[in-house]
Backbone as a printed PyTorch tensor [residue, N CA C, xyz], in Angstrom:
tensor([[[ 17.5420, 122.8340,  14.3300],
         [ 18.1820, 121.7210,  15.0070],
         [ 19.1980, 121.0460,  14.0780]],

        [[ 19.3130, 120.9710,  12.6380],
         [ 19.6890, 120.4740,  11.6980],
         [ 20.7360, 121.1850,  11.8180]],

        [[ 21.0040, 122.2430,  11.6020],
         [ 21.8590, 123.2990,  11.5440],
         [ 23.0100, 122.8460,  12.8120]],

        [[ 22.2440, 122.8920,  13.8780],
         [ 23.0230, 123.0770,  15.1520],
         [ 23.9390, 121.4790,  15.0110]],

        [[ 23.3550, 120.4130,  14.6500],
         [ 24.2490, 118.9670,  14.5180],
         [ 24.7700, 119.0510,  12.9170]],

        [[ 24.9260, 120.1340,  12.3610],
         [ 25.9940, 120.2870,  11.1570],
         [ 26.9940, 120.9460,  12.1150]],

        [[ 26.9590, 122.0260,  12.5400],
         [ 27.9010, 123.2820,  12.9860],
         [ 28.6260, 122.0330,  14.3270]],

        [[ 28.4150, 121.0330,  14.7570],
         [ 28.8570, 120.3260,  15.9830],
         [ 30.0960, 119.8070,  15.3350]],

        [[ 31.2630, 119.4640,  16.1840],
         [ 32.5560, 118.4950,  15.5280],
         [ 32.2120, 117.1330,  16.4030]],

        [[ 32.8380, 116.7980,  15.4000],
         [ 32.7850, 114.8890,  15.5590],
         [ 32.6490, 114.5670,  16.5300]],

        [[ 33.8720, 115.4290,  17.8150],
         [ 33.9470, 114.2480,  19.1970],
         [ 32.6140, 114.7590,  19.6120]],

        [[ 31.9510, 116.2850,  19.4930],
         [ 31.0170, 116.3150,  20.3210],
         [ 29.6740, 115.6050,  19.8820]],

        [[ 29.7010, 115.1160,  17.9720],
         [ 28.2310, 114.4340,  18.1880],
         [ 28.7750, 113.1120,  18.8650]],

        [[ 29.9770, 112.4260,  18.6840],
         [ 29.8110, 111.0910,  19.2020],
         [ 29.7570, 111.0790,  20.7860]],

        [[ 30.2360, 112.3070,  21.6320],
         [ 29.9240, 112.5720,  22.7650],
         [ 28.1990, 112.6700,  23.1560]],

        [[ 27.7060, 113.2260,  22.3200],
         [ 25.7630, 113.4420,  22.6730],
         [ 25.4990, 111.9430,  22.1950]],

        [[ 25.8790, 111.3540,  21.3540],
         [ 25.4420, 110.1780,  20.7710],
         [ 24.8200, 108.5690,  22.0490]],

        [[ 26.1860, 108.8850,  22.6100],
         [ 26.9980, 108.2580,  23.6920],
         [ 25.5020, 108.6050,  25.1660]],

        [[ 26.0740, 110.0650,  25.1500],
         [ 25.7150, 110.4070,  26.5810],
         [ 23.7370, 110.6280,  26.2830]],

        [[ 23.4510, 111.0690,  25.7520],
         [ 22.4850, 111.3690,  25.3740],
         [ 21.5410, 109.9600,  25.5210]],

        [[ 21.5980, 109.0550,  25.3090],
         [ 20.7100, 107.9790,  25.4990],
         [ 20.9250, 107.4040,  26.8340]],

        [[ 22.0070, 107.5740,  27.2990],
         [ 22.1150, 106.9430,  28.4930],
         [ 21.4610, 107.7900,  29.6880]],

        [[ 21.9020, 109.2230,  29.4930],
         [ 20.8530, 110.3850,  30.2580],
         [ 19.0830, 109.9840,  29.9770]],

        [[ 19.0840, 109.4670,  28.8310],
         [ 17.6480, 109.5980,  28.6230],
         [ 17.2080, 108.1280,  29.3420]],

        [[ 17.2750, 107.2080,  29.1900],
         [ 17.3450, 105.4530,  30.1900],
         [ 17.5980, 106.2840,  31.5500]],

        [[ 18.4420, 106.8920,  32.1550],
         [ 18.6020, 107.0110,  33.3440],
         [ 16.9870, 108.0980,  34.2710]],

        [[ 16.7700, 109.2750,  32.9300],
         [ 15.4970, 109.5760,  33.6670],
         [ 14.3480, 108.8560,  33.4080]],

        [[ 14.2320, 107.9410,  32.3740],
         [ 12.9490, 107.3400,  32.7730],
         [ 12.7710, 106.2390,  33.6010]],

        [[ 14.2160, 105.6780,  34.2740],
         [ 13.8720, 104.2760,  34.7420],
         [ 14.0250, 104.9150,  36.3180]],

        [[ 14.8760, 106.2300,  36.8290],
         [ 14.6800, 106.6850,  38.3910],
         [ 12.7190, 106.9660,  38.4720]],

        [[ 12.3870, 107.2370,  38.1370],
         [ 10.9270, 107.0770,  38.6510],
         [ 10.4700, 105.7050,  38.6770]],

        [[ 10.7130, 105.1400,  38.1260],
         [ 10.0110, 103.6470,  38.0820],
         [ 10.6920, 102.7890,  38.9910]],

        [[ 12.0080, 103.2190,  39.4550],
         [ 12.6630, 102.1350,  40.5350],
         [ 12.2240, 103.2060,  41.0750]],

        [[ 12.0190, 104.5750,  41.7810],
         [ 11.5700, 105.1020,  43.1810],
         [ 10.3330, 104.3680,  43.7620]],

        [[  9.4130, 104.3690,  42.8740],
         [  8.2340, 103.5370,  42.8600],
         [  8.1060, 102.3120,  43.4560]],

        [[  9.0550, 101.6050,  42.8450],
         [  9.1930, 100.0670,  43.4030],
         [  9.9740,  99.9220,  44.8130]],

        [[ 11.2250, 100.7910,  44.4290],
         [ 11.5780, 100.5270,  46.2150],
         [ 10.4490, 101.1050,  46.9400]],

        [[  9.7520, 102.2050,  47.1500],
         [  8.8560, 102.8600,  48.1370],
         [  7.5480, 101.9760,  48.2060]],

        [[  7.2140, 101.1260,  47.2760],
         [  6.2920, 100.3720,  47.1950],
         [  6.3310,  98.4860,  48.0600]],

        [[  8.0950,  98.5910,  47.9490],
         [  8.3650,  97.5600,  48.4580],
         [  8.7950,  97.5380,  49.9020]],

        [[  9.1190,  98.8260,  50.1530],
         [  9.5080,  99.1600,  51.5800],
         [  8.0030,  99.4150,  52.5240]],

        [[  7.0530,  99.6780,  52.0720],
         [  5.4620,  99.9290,  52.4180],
         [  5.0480,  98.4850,  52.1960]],

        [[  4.8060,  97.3750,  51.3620],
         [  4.5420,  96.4040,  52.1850],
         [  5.2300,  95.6390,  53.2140]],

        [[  6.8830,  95.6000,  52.7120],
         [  7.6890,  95.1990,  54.4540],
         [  7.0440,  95.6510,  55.6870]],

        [[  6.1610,  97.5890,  55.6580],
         [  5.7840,  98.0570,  56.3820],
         [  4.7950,  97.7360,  57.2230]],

        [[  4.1740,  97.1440,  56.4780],
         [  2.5510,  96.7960,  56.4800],
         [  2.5060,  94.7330,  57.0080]],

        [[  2.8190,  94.4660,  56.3100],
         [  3.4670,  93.0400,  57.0620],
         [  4.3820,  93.2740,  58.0740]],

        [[  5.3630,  93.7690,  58.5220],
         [  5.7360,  93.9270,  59.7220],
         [  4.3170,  94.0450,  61.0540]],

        [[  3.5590,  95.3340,  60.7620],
         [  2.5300,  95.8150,  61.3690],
         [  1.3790,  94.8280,  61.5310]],

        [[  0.8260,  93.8170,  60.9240],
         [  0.2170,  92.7100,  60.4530],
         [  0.7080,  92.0840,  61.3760]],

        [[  2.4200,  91.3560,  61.4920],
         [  3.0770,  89.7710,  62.4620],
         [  2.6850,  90.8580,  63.5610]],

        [[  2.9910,  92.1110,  64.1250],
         [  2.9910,  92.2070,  65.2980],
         [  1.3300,  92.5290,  65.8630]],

        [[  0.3810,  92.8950,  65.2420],
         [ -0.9670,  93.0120,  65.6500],
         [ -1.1770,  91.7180,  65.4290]],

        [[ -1.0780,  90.2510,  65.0350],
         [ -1.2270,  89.1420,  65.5780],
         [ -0.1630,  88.3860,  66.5040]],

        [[  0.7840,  88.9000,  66.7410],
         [  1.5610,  88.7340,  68.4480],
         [  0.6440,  89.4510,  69.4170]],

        [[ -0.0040,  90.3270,  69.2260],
         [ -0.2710,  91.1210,  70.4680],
         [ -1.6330,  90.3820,  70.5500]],

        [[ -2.5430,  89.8040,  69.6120],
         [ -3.6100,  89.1110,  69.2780],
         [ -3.6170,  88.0440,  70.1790]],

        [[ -2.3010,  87.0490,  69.6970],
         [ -2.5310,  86.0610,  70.3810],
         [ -2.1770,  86.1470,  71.9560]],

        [[ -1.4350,  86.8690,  72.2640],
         [ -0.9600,  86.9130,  73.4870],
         [ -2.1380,  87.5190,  74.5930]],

        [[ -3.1040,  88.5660,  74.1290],
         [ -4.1000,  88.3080,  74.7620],
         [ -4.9700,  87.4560,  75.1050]],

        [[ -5.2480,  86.4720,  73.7210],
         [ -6.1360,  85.3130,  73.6950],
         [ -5.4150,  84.2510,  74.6080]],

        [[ -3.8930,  84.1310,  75.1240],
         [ -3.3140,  83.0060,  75.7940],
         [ -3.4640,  83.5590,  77.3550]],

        [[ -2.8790,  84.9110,  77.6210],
         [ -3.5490,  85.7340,  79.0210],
         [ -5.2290,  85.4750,  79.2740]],

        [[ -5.7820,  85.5290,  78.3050],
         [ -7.8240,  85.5530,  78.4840],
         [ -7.7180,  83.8900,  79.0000]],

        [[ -6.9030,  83.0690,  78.6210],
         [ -7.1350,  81.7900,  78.6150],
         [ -6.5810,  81.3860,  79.7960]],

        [[ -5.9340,  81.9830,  80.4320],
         [ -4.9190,  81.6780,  81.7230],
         [ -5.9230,  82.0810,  83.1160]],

        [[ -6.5070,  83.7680,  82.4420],
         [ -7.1620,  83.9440,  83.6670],
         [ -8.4610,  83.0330,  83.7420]],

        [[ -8.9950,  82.6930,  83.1540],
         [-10.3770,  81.9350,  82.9560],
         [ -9.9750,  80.5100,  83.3820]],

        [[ -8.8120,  79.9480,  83.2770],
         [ -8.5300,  78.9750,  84.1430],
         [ -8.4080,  78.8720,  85.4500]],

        [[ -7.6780,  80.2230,  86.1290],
         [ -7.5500,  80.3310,  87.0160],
         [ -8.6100,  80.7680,  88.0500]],

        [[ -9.9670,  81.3200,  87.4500],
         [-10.8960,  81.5930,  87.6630],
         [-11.6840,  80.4200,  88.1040]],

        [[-11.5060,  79.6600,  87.3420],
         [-12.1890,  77.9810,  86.9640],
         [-11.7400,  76.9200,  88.7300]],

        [[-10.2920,  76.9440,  87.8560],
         [ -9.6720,  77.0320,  89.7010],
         [ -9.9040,  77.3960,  91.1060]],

        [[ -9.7980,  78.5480,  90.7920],
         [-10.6160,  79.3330,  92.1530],
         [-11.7400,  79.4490,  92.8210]],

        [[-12.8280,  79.1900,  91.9120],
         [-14.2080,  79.0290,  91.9260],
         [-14.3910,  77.6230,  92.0890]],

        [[-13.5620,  76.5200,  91.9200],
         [-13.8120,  75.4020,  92.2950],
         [-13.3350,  74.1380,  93.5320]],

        [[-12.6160,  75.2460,  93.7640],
         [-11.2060,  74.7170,  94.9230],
         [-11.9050,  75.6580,  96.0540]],

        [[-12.4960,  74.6610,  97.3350],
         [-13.1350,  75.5360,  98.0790],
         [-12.2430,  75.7610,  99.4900]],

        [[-10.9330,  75.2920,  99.5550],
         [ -9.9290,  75.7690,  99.9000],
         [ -9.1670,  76.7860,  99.9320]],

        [[ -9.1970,  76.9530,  98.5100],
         [ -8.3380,  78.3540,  97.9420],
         [ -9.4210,  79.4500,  98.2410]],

        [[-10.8150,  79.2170,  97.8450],
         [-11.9860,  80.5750,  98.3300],
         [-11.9360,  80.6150,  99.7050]],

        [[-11.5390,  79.6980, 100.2800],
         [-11.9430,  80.0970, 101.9880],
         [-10.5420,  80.9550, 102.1630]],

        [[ -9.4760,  80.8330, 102.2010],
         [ -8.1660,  81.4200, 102.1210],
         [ -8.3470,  82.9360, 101.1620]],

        [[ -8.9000,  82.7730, 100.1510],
         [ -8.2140,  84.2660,  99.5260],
         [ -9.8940,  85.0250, 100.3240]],

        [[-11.0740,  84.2090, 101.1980],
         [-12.0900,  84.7690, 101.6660],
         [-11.3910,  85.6420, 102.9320]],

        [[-10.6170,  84.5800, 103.8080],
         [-10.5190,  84.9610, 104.9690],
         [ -8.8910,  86.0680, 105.2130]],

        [[ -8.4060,  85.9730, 103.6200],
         [ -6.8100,  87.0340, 103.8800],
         [ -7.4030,  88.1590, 103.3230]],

        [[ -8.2690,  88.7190, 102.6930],
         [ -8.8810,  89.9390, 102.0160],
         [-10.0480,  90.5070, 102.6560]]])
């Protein structure tokens, strides 16, 4: 190896000098940012999935709450039972 950076001319060690560290920073830090974006794009993922399984959560619990009123209603209004008795 000694040999091979004697036998080199100038521009090319100050060319490896140069390029050579910056090649070397560039492969160790693409794995470590792949990581982080894919890591950061998977919890956006996952919290996205989270707000909408509690939209769909609550929106049943406000439907469960509507019909049980209306139930409440119906069962107590002996108007409305004689009417939905005598059209069905």
């Amino acid at each position: 190896m000694k040999g091979l950076w004697n036998r080199l001319s100038i521009r090319y060690k100050i060319v490896s000098i140069i390029v050579l560290p910056i090649l070397l920073i560039t492969i160790t830090t693409l794995p470590v940012v792949s990581y982080l974006i894919k890591d950061a794009l998977f919890r956006r993922q996952q919290d996205h999935l989270e707000s909408v399984k509690n939209l769909v959560i609550k929106l049943f619990e406000d439907y469960q709450s509507k019909v049980t009123n209306y139930t409440r209603l119906f069962s107590n209004d002996r108007e409305i039972k004689d009417s939905l008795f005598y059209h069905t």
